[in-house]
C-alpha positions in Angstrom: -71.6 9.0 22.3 -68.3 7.6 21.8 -67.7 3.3 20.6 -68.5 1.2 23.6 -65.9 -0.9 25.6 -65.9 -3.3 28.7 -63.5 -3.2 32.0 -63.2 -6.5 33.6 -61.2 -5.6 37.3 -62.1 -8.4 39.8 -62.9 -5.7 42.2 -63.4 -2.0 41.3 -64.3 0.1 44.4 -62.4 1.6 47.7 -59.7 4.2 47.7 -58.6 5.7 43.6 -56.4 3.7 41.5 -54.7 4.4 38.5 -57.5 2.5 36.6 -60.2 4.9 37.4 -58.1 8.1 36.3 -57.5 6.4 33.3 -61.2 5.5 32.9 -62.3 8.9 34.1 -59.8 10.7 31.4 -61.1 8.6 28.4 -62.2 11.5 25.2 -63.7 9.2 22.8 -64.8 6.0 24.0 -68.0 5.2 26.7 -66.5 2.7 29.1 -68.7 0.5 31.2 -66.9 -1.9 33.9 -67.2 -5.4 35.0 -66.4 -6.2 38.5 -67.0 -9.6 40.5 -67.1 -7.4 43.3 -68.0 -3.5 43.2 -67.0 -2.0 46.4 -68.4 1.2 48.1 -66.5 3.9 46.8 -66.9 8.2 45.6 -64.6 7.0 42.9 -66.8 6.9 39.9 -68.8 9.3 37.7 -72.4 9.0 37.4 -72.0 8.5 33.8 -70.2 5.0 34.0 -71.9 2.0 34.5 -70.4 -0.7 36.7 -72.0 -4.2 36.4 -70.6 -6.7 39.5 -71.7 -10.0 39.1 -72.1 -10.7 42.9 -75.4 -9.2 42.6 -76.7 -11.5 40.5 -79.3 -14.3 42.2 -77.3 -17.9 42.1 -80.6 -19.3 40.7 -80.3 -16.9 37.1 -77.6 -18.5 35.8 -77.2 -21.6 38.6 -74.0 -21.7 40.6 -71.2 -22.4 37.9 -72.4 -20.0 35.6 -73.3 -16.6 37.5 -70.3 -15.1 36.4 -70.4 -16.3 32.7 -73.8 -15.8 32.1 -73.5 -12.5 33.3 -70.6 -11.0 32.0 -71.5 -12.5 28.4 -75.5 -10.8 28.4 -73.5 -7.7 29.9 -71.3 -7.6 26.5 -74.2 -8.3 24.5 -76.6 -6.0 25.4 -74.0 -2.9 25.5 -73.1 -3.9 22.1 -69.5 -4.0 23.6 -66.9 -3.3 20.9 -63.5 -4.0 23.1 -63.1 -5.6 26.1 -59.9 -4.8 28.6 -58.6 -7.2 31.0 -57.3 -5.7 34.2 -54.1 -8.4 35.4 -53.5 -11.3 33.0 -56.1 -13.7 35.3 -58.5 -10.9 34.3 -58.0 -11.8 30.2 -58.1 -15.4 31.2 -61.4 -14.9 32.5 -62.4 -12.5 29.5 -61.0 -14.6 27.2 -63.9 -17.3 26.2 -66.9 -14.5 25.8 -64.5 -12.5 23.4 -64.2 -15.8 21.5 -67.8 -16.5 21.4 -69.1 -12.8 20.9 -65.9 -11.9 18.3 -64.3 -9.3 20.4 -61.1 -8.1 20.4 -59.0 -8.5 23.5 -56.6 -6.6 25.3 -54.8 -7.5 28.8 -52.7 -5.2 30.9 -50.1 -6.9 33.1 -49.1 -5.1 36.7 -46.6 -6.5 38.0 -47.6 -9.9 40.5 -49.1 -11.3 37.1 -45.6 -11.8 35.5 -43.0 -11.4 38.3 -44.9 -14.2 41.0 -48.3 -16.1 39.3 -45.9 -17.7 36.3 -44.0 -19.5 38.8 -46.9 -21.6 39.5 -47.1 -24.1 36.6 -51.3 -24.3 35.9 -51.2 -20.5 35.9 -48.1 -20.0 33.0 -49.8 -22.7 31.0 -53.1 -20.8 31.3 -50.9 -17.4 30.5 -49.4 -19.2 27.8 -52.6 -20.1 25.8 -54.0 -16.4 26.3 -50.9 -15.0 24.7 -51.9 -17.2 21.8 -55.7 -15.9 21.6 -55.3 -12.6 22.9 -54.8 -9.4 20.8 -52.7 -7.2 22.7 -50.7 -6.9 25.9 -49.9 -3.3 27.5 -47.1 -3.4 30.0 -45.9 -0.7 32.2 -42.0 -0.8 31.6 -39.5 -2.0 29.3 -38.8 -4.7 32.1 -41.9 -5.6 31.9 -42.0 -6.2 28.3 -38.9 -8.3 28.5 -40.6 -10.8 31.4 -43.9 -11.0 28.9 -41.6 -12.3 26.1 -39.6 -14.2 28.3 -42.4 -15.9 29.1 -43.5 -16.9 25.8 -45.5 -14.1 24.1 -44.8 -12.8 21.3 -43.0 -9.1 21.2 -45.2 -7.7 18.3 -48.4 -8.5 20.5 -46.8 -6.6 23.5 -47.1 -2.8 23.9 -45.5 -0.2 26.4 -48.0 2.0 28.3 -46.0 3.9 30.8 -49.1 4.4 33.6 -49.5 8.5 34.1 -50.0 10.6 36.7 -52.3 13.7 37.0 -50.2 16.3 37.1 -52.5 19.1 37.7 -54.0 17.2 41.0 -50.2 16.4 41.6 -48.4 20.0 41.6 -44.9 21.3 41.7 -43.6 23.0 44.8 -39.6 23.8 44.4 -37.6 23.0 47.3 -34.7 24.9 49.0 -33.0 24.7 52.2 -35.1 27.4 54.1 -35.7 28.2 57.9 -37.1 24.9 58.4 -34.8 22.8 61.1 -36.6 19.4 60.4 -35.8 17.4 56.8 -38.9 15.4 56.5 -38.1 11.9 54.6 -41.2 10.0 53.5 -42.0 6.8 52.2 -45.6 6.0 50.6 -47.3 2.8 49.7 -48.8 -0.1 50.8 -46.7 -2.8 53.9 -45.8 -5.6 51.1 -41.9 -7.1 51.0 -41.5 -5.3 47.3 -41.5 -2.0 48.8 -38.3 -2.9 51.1 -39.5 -0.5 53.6 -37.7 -2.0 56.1 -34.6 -1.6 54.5 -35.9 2.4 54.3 -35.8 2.5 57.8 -32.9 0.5 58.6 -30.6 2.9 56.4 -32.6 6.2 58.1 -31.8 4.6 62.1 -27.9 4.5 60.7 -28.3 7.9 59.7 -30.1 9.4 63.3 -26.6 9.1 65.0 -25.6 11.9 62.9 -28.4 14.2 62.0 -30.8 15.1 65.2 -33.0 17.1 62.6 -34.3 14.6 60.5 -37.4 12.4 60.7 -38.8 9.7 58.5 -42.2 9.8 57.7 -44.3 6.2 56.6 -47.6 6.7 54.7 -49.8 3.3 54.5 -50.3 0.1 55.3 -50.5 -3.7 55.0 -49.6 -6.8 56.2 -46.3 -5.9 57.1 -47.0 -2.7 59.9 -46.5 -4.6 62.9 -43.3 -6.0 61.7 -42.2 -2.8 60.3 -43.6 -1.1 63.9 -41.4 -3.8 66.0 -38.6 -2.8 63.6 -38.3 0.9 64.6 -38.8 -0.1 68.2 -36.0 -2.5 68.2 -34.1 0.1 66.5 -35.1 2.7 69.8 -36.0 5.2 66.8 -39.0 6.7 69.2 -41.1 9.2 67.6 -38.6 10.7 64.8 -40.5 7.9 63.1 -43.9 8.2 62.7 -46.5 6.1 60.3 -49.3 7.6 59.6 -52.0 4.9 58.4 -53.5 5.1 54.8 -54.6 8.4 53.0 -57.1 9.5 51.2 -55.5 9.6 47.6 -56.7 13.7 48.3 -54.9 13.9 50.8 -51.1 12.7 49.4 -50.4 15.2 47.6 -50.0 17.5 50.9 -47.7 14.4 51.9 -45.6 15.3 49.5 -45.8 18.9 49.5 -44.6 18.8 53.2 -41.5 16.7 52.4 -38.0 17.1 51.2 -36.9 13.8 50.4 -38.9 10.5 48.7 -37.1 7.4 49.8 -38.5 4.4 47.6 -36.1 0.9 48.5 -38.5 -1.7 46.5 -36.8 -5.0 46.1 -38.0 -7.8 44.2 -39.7 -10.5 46.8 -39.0 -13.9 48.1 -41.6 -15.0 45.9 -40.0 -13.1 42.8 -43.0 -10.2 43.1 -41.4 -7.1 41.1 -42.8 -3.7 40.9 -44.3 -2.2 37.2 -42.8 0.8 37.7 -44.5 2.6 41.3 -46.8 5.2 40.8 -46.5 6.7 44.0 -42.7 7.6 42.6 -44.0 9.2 39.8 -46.4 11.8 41.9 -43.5 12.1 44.2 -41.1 13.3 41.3 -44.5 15.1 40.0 -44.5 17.6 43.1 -41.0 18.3 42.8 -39.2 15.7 45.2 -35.6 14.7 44.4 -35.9 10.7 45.0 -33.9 8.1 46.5 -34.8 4.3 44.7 -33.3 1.3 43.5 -32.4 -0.5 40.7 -35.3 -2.5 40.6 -37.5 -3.4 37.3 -38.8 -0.8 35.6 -37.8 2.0 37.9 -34.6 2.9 35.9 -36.6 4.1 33.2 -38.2 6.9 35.6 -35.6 7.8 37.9 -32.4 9.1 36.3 -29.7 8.8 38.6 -27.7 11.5 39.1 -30.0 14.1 37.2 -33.5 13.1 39.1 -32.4 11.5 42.2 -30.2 8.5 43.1 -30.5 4.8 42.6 -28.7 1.9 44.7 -28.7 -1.7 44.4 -32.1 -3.6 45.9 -31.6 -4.3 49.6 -28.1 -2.5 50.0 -28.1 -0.6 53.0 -24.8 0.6 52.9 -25.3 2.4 50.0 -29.0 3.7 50.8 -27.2 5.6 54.1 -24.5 7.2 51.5 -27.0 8.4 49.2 -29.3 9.6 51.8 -26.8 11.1 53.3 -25.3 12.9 50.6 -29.3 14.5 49.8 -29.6 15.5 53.9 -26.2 17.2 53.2 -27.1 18.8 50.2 -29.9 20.7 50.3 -28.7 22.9 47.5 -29.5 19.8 45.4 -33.1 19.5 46.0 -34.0 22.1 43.8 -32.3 20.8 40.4 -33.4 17.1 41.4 -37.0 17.6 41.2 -37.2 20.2 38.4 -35.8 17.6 36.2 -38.1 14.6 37.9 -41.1 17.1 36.7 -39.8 17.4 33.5 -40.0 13.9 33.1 -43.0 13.1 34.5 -44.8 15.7 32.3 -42.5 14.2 29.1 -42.9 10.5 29.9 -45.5 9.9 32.4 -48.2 12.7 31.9 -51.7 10.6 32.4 -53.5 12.8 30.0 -50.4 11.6 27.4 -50.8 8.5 28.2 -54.5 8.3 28.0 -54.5 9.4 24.1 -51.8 7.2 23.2 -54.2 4.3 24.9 -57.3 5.4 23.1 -55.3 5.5 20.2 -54.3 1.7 20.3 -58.1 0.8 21.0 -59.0 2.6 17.7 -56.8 1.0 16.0 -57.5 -2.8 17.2 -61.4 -2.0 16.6 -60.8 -0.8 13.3 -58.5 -3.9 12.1 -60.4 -6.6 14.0 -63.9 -5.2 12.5 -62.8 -4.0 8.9 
């Protein structure tokens, strides 16, 4: 049996997330999670326990303290030797039963956490006193990294954990101009203003006056669809774009498969929400697509512009319809583009990588907080 450690996620449940393939790819430690809410959902392993404190009768602990009371005799009993915070409210909340039961701490920030929250002053001074008692901070990019210190912690406390992507599940499949007439374009992810979808299919309408075999294809959704539905209407771009709802994480990969080009346009929100850097990217580049993105947070450091795709300024149309263009006319291209986007996915961004390199920083906080 491998060291114990605790999950806190304030929901774990519904479709598969990155946090459950790194949970279900962990060698040498036995995770349990902590939820306030566990939601129906095939994605866990019989082996892993998952204790949500919404199940909990108010009259155990009273009212105020369900949650504490819980989550602290959760710790206890599994003789807990780590806990790690999903989102920096997560190590807020963590944060007091590590201090009472001498555990070390580690939060992971995702992107809303420190992009949007800190602009909300009780928040940054909460955020502010956890980078003081907290023991380590994994971020997902560089950017990232540079936003945490920004915002007052300090950049020996702070490590990069690039988030990986199975690349078995997520295969390569070359692409070549073939017999196929129609160039499939797809965009993936869930209808939120970071993903700038709607500057995706402004620059693809542009483009329908001179291609009549190309279609754009939208997998997701969100608050945004009927916006982003009104927008193709207005645009009288009929059924050459189609969105097809969300997927089954299963079934993406086919998504991919059965497209030439991944069009990604995140911007950074009215509310100053940035991206980590986007999975869904990473898989796309994973299964051989040449990628069209922006210059947004830590996106840079995946997609290499000019050797793994393109990258354009956030919300510039004009240039999204030149690069698009130049990849519709190119088909020669594709090829080349997403060897090189495997390459460094499987360098970079390879989840079974990335889950050693995390199990190494856990060993190494248990062994200098307990020595």
């Amino acid at each position: 049996m491998g060291v114990k450690i605790a999950y806190f996620v304030k929901r774990y449940g519904g479709l598969k997330t990155p946090l459950y393939d790194e949970i279900k790819n962990l060698k040498h430690f036995e995770p349990v999670v902590l939820a306030n809410v566990f939601g129906k959902s095939p994605f866990y392993s019989s082996k892993l326990r998952i204790f949500s404190s919404a199940s909990v009768p108010w009259w155990r602990f009273g009212y105020r303290g369900r949650h504490d009371g819980f989550f602290r005799d959760v710790l206890l009993k599994n003789q807990i030797r780590l806990v790690r915070a999903y989102m920096a409210d997560g190590g807020i909340r963590m944060w007091p039963f590590c201090e009472q039961l001498n555990l070390p701490l580690i939060t992971s920030f995702h992107g809303l956490d420190v992009s949007a929250w800190p602009r909300w002053p009780p928040y940054l001074r909460k955020l502010r006193e956890l980078f003081e008692k907290g023991k380590i901070f994994l971020v997902r990019s560089k950017d990232m990294k540079e936003d945490v210190v920004n915002l007052g912690c300090s950049a020996n406390k702070v490590k990069l954990l690039y988030g990986g992507v199975d690349t078995e599940e997520f295969r390569f499949k070359k692409r070549r101009e073939s017999g196929r007439s129609t160039v499939r374009i797809l965009m993936c992810g869930r209808f939120i203003e970071k993903k700038g979808f709607a500057y995706g299919i402004k620059a693809f309408a542009r483009l329908l006056k001179e291609y009549a075999n190309i279609e754009l294809r939208i997998v997701g959704d969100g608050p945004l669809r009927l916006k982003l539905e009104l927008l193709t209407k207005i645009l009288h771009l009929g059924e050459r774009v189609s969105f097809s709802g969300e997927k089954e994480p299963k079934d993406i990969p086919e998504e991919m498969w059965n497209a030439q080009i991944f069009l990604a346009p995140s911007v950074t929100s009215r509310s100053g929400n940035k991206e980590g850097i986007p999975n869904v990217i990473k898989e796309a580049m994973a299964t051989g697509l040449p990628v069209l993105s922006t210059q947004h947070a830590g996106i840079p450091e995946l997609v290499i512009d000019g050797k793994t795709g393109f990258l354009v300024p956030e919300k510039d149309v004009d240039r999204l319809v030149d690069r698009l263009d130049y990849l519709i006319a190119h088909p020669e291209l594709w090829d080349d583009l997403g060897r090189e986007g495997r390459k460094v996915v499987e360098e970079k961004f390879n989840l079974f990588k990335q889950v050693r390199k995390l199990e190494g920083i856990y060993q190494s906080l248990i062994d200098e907080h307990f020595r």
